[in-house]
Residue frames as qw, qx, qy, qz and C-alpha x, y, z in Angstrom:
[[0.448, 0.157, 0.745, 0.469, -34.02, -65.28, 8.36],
 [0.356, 0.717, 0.559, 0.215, -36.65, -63.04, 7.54],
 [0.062, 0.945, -0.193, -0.255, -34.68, -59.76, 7.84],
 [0.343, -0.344, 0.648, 0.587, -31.71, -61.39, 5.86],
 [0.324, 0.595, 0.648, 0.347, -34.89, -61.88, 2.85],
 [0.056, -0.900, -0.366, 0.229, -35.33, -58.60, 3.49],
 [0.329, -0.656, 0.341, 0.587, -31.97, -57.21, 3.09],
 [0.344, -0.060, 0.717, 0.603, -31.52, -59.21, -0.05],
 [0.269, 0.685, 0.641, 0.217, -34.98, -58.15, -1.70],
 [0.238, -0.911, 0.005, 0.337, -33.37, -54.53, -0.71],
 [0.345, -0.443, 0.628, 0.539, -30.28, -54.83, -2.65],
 [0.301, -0.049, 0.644, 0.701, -31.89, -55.81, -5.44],
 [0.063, 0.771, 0.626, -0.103, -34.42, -53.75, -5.60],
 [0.126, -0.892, 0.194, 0.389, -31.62, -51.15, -5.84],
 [0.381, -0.212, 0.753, 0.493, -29.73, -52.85, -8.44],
 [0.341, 0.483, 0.756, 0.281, -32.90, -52.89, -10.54],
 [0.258, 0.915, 0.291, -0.104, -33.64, -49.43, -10.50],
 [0.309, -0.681, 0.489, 0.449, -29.86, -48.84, -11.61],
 [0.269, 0.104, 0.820, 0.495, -30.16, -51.13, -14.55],
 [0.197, 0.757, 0.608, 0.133, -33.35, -49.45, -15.31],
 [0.068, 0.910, -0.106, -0.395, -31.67, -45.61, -15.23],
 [0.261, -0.389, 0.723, 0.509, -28.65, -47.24, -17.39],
 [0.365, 0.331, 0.783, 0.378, -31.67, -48.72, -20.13],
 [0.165, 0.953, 0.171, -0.188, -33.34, -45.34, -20.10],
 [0.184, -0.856, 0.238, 0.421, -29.89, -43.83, -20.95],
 [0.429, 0.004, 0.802, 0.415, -28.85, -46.40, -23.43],
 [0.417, 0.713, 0.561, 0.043, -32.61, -45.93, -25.02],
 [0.077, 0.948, 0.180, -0.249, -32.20, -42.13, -25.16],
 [0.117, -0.554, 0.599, 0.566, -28.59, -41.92, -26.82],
 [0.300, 0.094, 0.854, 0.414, -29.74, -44.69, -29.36],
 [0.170, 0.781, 0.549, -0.243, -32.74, -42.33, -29.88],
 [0.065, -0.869, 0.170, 0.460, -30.38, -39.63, -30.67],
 [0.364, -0.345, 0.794, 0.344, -28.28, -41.34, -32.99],
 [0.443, 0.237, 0.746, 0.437, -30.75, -42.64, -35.02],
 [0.044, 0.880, 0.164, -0.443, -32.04, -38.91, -35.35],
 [0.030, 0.784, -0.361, -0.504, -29.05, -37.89, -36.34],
 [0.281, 0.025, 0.863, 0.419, -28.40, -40.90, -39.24],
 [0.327, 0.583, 0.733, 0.128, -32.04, -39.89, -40.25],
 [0.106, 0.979, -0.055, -0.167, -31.35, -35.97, -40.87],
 [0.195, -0.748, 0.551, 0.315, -27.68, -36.59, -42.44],
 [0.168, -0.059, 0.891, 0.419, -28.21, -39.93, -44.82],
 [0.382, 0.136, -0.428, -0.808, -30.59, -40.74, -46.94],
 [0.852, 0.039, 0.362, -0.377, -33.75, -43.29, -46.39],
 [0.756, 0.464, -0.462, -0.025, -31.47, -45.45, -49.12],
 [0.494, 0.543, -0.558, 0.386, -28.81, -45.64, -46.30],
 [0.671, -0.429, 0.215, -0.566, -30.62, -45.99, -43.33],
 [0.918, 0.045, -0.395, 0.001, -30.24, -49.82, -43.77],
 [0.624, 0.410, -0.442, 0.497, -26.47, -49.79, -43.24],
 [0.091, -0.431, 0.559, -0.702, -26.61, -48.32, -39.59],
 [0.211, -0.130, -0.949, 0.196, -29.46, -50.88, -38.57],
 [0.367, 0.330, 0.360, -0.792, -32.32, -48.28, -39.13],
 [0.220, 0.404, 0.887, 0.034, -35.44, -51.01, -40.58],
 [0.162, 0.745, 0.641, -0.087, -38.14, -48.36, -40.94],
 [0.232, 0.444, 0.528, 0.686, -39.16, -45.55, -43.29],
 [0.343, -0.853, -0.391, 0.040, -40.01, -43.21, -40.58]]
């Protein structure tokens, strides 16, 4: 039983550090993106894409 806890804390221990390279990669395009919307629109228009702050 205890190598079958094992196995499974093993699997998803690998599953979590997959979903954690896929939210880094999500973060970093949505990082980009709102770059570019902040060099190409105005701080007037920012709203409209779902950029809140004045930065």
């Amino acid at each position: 039983m205890i190598q079958e806890v094992d196995a499974l804390r093993q699997t998803v221990s690998e599953k979590l550090q997959a979903a954690n390279e896929m939210l880094a990669d999500v973060k970093e395009l949505a990082m980009g993106y709102r770059q570019t919307i902040k060099t190409n629109f105005p701080m007037e228009q920012w709203e409209k894409f779902g950029i809140m702050d004045k930065r």
